[in-house]
C-alpha positions as CSV (number, residue, x, y, z in Angstrom):
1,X,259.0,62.6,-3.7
2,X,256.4,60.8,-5.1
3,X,255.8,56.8,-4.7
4,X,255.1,54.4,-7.4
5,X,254.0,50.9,-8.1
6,X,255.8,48.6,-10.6
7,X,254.1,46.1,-11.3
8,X,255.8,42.9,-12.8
9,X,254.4,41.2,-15.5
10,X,255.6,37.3,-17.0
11,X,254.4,34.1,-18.6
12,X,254.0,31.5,-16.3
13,X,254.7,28.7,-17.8
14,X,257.7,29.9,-18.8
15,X,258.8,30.8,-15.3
16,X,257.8,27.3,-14.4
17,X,259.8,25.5,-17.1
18,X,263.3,27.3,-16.1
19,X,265.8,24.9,-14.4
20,X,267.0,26.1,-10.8
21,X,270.4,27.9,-12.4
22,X,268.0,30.1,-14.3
23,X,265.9,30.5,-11.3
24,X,269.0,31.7,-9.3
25,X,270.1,34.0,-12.6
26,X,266.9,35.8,-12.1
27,X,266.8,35.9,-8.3
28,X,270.5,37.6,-8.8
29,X,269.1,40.1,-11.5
30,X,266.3,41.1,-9.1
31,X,268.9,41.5,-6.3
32,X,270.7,43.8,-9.0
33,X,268.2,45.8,-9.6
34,X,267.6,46.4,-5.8
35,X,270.9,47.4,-5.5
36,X,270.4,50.1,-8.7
37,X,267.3,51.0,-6.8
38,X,268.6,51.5,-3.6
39,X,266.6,54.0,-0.8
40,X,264.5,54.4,-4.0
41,X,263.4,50.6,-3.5
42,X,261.0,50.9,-0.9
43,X,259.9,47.1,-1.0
44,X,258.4,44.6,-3.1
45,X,258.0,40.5,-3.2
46,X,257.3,38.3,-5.6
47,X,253.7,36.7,-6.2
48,X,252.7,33.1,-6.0
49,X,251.4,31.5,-9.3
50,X,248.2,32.7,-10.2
51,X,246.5,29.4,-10.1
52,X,246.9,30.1,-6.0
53,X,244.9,33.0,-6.1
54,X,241.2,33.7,-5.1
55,X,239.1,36.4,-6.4
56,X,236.2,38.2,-4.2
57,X,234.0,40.0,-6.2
58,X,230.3,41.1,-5.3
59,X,227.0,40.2,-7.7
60,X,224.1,42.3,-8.7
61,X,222.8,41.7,-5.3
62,X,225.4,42.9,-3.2
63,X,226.3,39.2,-2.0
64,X,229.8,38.7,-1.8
65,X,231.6,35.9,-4.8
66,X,234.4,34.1,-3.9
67,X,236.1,32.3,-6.3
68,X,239.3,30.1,-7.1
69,X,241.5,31.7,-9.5
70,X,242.9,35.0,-10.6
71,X,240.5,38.6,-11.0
72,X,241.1,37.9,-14.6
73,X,242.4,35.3,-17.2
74,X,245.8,36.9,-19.2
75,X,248.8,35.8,-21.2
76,X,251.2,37.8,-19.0
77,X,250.1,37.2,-15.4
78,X,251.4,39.6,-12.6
79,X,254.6,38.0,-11.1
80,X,255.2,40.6,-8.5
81,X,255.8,44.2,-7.7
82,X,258.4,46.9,-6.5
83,X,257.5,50.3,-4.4
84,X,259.6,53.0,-5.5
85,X,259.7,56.7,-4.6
86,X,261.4,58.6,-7.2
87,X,260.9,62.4,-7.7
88,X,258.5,62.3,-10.9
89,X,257.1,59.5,-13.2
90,X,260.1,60.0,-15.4
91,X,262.6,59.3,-13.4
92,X,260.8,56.2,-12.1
93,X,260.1,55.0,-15.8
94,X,263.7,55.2,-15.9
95,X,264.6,53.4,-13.2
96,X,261.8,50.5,-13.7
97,X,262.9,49.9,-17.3
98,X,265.7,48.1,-15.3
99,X,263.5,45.8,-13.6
100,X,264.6,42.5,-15.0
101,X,261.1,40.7,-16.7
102,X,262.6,38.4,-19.4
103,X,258.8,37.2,-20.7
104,X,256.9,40.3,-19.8
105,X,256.9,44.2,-18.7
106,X,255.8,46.4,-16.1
107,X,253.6,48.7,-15.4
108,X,254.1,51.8,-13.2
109,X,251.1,53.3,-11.4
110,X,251.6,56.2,-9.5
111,X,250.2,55.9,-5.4
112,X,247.4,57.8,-5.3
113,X,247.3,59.6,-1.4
114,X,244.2,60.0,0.3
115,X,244.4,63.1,3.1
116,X,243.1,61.8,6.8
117,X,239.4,62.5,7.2
């Protein structure tokens, strides 16, 4: 079995502007899909906005940047994310296609394993 990353994608402002009953409609869709998932669902949470995010980058120098703010500006900002294991990408396309994302996608990334040194 191989692990995979599914990353969830939205607009923000959107999410911001839905009343609390659409806020608990999409809480129950996610509690759905982790019920689909099952032992496949491995974990996952959702993300803060992005405006609470800092970014650490390093300059020409080598000296570390630390700013306010996401790693980069985008229209769909990542929302959150689900660790699946599923036995090939297919069949964890298939089952993150149900990942509820009403104003965005996902992305799946296979885990890349590193052997111990």
């Amino acid at each position: 079995m191989s692990q995979y990353l599914v990353l969830i994608y939205g607009d923000e402002p959107t999410y911001a502007a839905m009343s609390p009953a659409e806020r608990a409609d999409m809480l129950a869709a996610h509690r759905t899909f982790q019920q689909i998932a099952g032992a496949a669902n491995l974990g996952g949470h959702a993300l803060q906005p992005t405006a609470t995010a800092t970014s650490i980058r390093h300059d020409a120098t080598g000296e570390v940047v630390v700013t306010d703010g996401p790693f980069a500006e985008a229209k769909e900002a990542l929302g959150g994310y689900y660790l699946l294991e599923a036995p090939d990408l297919d069949a964890a396309i298939a089952l993150a296609a149900q990942v509820p994302t009403p104003t965005g996608g996902v992305e799946v990334r296979p885990i890349q394993v590193f052997e111990p040194a």
